[in-house]
C-alpha positions in Angstrom: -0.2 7.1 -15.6 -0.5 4.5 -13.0 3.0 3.5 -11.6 3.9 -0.4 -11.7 3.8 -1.3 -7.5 7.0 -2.7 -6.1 7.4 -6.5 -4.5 6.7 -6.2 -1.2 9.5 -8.9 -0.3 12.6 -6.7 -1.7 11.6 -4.9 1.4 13.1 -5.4 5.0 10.8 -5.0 8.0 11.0 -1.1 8.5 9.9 0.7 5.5 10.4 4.5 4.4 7.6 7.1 2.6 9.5 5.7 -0.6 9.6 2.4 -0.5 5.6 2.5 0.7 4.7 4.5 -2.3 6.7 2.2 -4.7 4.8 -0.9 -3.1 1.1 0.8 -3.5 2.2 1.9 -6.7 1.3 5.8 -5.8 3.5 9.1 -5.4 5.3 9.3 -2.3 2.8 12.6 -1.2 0.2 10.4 -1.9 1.6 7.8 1.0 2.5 10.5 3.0 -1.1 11.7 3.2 -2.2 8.5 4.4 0.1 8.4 7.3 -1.5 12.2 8.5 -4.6 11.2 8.1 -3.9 8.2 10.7 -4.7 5.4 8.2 -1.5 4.1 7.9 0.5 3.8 11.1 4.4 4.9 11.4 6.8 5.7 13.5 9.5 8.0 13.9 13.1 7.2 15.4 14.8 9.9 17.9 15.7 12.6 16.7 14.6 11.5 13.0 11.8 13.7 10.6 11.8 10.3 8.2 8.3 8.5 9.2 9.1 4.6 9.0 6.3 2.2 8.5 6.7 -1.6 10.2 6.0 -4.0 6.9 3.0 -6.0 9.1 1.4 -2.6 9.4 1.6 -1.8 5.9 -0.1 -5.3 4.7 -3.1 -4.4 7.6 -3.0 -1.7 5.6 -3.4 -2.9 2.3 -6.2 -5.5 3.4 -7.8 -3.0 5.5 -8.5 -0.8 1.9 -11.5 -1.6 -0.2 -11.2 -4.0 -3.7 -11.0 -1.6 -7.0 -12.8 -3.7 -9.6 -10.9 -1.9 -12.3 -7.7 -2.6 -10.9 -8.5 -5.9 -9.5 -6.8 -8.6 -12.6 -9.1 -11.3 -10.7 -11.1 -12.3 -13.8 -15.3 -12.3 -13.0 -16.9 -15.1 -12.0 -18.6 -17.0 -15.4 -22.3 -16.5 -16.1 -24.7 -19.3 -16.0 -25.9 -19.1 -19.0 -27.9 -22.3 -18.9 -30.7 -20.4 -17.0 
């Protein structure tokens, strides 16, 4: 089952593995994979095994990731059906 994605603007600018999964709407494993694969930046403080993620990298993120036209709730553009 698909999980509902979080508001991105509950969220301050430093985001943890959590909070990114609730805001792509995926399992936290699934976030973390994207951070060791290098696609989504983040950072670790001294000292610290929790990965942060800086909010403006997260949104480059999200742009940066192809349109799903099942997910997309854009509706179609109309046909012209006067041709």
């Amino acid at each position: 089952m698909a999980r509902r994605p979080a508001n991105l603007d509950a969220f301050g600018p430093m985001l943890t593995l959590a909070d990114v999964a609730a805001v792509l709407g995926v399992h936290v494993d699934t976030a973390r994979r994207y951070v060791k694969s290098g696609g989504l930046p983040a950072h670790r403080l001294p000292n610290s095994k929790q990965f942060y993620i800086l909010k403006d990298e997260l949104l480059a993120f999200i742009r940066s990731q192809p349109k799903d036209p099942v997910l997309d709730n854009t509706p179609a553009p109309a046909s012209d059906s006067s041709i």
